[in-house]
N, C-alpha and C positions, 0 to 999 in steps of 0.2 A: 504494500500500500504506500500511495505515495503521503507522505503524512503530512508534507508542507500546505496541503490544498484541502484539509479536513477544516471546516468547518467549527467556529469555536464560539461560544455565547459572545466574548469578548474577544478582539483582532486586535493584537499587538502591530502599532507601525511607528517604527521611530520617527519622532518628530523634533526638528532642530528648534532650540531656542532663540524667539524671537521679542524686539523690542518694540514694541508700537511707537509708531510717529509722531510725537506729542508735538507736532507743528502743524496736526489735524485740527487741533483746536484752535479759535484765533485769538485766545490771549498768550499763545506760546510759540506764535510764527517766529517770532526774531532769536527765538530760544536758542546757543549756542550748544553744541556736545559735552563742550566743557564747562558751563553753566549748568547742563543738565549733572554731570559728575559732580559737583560743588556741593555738598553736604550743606555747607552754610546758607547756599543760594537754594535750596531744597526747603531747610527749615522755613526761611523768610519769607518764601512766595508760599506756603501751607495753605490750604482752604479752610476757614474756621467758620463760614457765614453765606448766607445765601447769597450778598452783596459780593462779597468776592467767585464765589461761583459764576455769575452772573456775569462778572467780567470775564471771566476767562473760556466760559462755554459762549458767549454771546447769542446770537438767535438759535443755537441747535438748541436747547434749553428750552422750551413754550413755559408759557402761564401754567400750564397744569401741572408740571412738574413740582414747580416752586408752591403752588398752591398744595400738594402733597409734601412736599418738602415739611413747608409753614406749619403745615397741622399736628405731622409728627413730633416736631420737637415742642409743640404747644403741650398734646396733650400724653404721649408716650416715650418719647426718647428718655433712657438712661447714662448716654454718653452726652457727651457736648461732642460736637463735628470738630475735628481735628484731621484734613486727609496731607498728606505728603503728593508733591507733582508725582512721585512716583506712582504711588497707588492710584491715585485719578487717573493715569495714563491708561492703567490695565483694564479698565471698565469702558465696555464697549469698543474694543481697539478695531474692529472690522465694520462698526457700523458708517453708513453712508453720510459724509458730512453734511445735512442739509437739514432744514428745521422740519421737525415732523418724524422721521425715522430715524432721527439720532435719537429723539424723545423716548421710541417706541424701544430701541435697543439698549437704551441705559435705564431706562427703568426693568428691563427682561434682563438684564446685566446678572450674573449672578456677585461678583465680585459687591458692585454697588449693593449688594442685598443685604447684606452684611456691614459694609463699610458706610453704608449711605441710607439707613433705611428712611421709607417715606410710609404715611398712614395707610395707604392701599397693602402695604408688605404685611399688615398686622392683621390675627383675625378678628371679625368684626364681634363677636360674641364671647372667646376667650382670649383675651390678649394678655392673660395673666393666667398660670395655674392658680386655683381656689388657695393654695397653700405655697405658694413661691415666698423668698423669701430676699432681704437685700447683700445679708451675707449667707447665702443659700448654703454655704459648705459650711457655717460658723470656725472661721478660722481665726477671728478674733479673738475668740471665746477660748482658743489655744494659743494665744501670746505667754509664751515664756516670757518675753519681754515685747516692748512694742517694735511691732513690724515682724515677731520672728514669732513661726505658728510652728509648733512641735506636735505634730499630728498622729506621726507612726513611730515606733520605738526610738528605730535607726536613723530617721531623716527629720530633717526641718528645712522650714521655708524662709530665707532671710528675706525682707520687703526693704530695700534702701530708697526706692522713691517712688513718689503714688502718681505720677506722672509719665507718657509714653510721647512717642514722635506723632504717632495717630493714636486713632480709636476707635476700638471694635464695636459696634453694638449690640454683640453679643455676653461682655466683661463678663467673664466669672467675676469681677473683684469691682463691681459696678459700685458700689456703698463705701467703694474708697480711692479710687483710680480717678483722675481728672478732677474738671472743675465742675459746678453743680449746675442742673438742667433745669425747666420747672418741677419735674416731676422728684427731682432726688437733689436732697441737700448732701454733701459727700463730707464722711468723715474725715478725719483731719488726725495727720501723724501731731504729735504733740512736740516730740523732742528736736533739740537737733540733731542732724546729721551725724554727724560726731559722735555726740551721744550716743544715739541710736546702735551704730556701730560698735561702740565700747560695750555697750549693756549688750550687744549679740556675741561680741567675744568671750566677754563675760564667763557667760552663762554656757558655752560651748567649751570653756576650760574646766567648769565646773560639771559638764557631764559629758563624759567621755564616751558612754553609750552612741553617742551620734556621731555617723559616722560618714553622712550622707549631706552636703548641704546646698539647696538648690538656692542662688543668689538670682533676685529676682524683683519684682517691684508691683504695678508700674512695669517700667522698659529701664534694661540697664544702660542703652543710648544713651540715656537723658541724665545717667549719673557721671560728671566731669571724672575724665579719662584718669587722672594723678590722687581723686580720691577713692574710685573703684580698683585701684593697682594697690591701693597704701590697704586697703581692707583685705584682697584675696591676695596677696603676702603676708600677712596676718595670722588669716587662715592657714595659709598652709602651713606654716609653723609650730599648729597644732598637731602632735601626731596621733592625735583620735581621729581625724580626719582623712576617708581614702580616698574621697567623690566631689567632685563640686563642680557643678551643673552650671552654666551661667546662661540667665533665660531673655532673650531677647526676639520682638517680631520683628525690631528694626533691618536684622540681614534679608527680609523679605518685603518689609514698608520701605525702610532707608536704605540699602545696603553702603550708598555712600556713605556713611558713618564708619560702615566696619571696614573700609576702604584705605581711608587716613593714615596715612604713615604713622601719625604718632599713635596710633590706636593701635595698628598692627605691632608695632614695633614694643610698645607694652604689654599685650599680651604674649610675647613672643618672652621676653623676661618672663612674665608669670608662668608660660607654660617649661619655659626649662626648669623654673624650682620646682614646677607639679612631677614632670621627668626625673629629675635626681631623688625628691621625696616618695617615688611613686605611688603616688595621686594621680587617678584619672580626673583631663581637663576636657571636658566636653560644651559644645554649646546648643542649645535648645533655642528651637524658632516655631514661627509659627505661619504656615499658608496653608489655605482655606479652596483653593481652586487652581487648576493649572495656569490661569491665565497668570497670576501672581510670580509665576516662576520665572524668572527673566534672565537674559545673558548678564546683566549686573548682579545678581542675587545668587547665578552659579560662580561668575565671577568672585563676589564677598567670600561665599565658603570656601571656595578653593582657597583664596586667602588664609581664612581662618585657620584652614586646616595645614597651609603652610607654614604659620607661625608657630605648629604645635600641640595645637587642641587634636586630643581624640576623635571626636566625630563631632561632626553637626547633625544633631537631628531633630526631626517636624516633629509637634505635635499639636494636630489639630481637631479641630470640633465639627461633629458630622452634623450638617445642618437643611433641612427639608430646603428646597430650592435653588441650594451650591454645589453640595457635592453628595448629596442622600442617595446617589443611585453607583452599580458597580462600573459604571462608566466614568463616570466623574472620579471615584475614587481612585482606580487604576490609571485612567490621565495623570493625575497630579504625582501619583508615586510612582512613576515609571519616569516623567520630566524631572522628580527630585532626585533619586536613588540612582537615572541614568543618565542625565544631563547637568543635573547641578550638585552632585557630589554629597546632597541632605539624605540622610536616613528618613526613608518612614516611622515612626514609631509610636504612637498613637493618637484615635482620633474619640474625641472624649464625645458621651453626650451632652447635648447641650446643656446648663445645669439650668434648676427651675430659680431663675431670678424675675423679678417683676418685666411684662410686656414681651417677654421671649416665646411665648408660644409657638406661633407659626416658624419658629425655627428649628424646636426639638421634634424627636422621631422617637415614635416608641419604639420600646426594647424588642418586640418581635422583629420587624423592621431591620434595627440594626445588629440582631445577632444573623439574618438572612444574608446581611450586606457582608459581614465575617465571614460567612460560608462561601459569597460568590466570590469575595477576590482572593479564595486560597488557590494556590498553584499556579499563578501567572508570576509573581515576583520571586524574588530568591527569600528561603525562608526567613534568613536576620534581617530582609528587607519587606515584611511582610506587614503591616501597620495590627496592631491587636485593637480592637474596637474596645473599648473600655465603658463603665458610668461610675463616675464618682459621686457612692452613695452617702449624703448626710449624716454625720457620727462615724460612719465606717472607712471610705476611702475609695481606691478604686478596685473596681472589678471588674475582670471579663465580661463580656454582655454572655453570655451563655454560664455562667457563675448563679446567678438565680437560685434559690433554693426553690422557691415557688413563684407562681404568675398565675393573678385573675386578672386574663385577658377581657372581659368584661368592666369591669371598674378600673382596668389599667392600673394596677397596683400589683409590682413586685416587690420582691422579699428575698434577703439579705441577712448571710452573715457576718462573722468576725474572729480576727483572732488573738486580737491585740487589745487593749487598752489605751484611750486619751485620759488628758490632764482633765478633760470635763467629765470623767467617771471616777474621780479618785472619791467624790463621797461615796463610791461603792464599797468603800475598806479594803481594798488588794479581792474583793470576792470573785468569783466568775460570774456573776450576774451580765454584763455586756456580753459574757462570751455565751449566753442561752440565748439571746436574745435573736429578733429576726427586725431589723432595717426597714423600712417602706422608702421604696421609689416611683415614683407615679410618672405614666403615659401623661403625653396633651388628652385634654380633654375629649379636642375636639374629633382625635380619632377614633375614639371608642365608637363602641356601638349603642343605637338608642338607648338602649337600657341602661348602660355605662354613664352615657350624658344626662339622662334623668335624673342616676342616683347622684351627682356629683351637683345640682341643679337643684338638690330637696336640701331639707335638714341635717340628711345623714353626711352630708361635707362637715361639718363642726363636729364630728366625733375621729372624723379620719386620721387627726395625729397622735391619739392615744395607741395607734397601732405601732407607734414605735419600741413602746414599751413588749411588745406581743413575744411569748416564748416561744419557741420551737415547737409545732405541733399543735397547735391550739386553734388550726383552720386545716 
């Protein structure tokens, strides 16, 4: 048999990474290459406002876009609009420049879905799960100290800044990430800098059990390149320390950033004491869709990963209209893992924070989408679909102990302990316990939307206390 010509649900065809034209647009005709390269000149042309939009899309833009624009951030958005020229670029890069069907393909954009949403993107009846919350993973509530959440035994989250180059509208960390919208007043780090930092070292000499530490924010972009170096030489000086993760979407929003000599050239320091200490240096990004994957962003990693760091790898959040399908998925991780040198490595769901509905997919959904894309990538390149379930953490989407596919409520164990069950007295109580993750609403079936529609929603969070067995 000739086996080249079989037939395959999904058809691998290498496709080269390409830049879109940002002189489509006509607030960016005069834009030079190397104005586009400028990191500086990046940050300072940003889109923060419909008024700047406006200028630089000019008539491809109509009234009804902005009038969808206007409404979302009135009565939904949790992020403030912050887009990088970079990111605006990737949205819609094939549509026709002409007013009326660029409208039609940047609002179908899936990129923009995400990075841009507008009130049409939201359901019109659940734009919120009944029970979403603003720090949906309460990782506040796991501050060892402020900005550092010690979640799992091994590992901790360092937050050095609540601030990124753009912003998702999807933030897991919406209730602290940026500046505030009408809908969310955002909390506020207290300390300083400094500080901050001190009290995280602190507290990592003081327990040696972690051994894992993801430095992260916010965007480490946005933390001045001479105080992020003086912190993760710090760190590694620890030798309880084996891992340190540094989490940035910037190599996929900005890649100009990771581009910089002096940026390079310092991480290039950090990762020879990670080399001689051995400590794995790895960096963590984040893209959402192939179109995002660009010859600067394979460019950035190749970078990165010439100055030292272990791997670069994705992890991204599977979301209904970007990349929900095994089409999409296998696009992006075939352009990162083949073209831009990023590991796949997980794609989270979406968590239940206020207004995100129409973006999360229920768990049947995405433990199907795990089955369709096994066996096209290479297995250490294979993305593992995850849900990181409140109290517990993450897990496999097929990890499930149970599923009432009718009320869209799965159930979850554990095997560990957080700092918010120590009134347990050291007992096993968390460890009988069984989690609840909840389906969008709106996929359920009548019966599912009913029950979540009556009364019986205000009883639904007592099920987190639920033991093993007791359904």
């Amino acid at each position: 048999m000739d086996h080249h010509v079989i037939r395959q649900p999904y058809q691998y065809t290498r496709t080269a990474l390409a830049e879109p034209d940002w002189r489509r647009l006509p607030g960016w005709r005069d834009v030079t290459a190397a104005q586009w390269r400028d990191p500086q000149w990046q940050r300072a042309h940003s889109v923060k406002n419909a008024r700047q939009l406006r200028a630089l899309a000019g008539p491809l833009l109509d009234d009804r876009f902005y009038d969808e624009l206007a409404a979302d951030q009135a009565g939904f958005a949790t992020m403030a609009m912050l887009l990088p020229p970079h990111v605006l670029n990737t949205m819609a890069p094939h549509a026709p420049a002409r007013p009326g069907p660029f409208t039609d393909a940047f609002l179908a954009d899936p990129v923009r879905r995400y990075m841009l949403p507008v009130r049409g993107d939201r359901h019109p009846r659940w734009p919120s799960h009944p029970l979403a919350e603003r720090d949906s993973l309460h990782e506040t509530d796991m501050w060892a100290v402020e900005g550092l959440t010690h979640r799992y035994p091994t590992k901790v989250l360092a937050e050095l800044t609540s601030t990124c180059p753009q912003y998702c509208g999807q933030c897991t960390r919406m209730d602290l990430v940026g500046t505030s919208t009408p809908q969310v007043t955002k909390a506020r780090l207290a300390l300083r800098p400094a500080d901050r930092q001190e009290q995280m070292l602190d507290y990592l000499k003081r327990t040696p059990s972690v051994r894992d530490v993801v430095v992260s924010g916010g965007d480490l972009a946005n933390v001045p390149w001479p105080r992020l170096e003086s912190f993760l030489l710090r760190l590694l000086d620890l030798g309880s320390v084996r891992d340190v993760r540094l989490a940035s979407k910037a190599v996929v929003g900005l890649p100009q950033h990771w581009l910089q000599p002096q940026v390079l050239d310092g991480l290039a320091r950090v990762a020879a004491v990670a080399a001689r200490r051995a400590v794995s240096l790895a960096v963590h990004t984040h893209a959402n869709h192939v179109q995002s994957v660009t010859p600067l962003v394979a460019e950035a990693a190749r970078a990165l990963l010439d100055a030292g760091v272990r791997d670069v790898r994705n992890q991204g959040v599977l979301m209904r209209g970007v990349n929900a399908t095994p089409e999409a998925l296998l696009d992006l991780c075939f352009a990162l893992q083949g073209e831009a040198n990023i590991l796949p490595y997980y794609f989270y769901l979406c968590d239940m924070i206020p207004n995100a509905e129409h973006w999360r997919t229920p768990l049947h959904q995405a433990q199907r989408l795990q089955e369709a894309i096994m066996g096209y990538l290479p297995g250490y390149a294979t993305p593992r679909i995850v849900c990181d379930v409140p109290h517990v953490g993450k897990r496999w989407v097929h990890q499930a102990v149970a599923y009432d596919r009718e009320r869209g409520i799965s159930y979850w164990t554990k095997n560990y302990r957080t700092s918010v069950e120590s009134g347990d007295g050291g007992t096993d109580a968390p460890l009988d316990r069984r989690f609840p993750f909840y389906d969008p609403v709106d996929t359920l079936p009548e019966t599912g939307r009913r029950w979540w529609s009556g009364p019986a929603t205000r009883s639904a969070r007592p099920e987190l206390l639920e033991p093993r067995g007791a359904r």
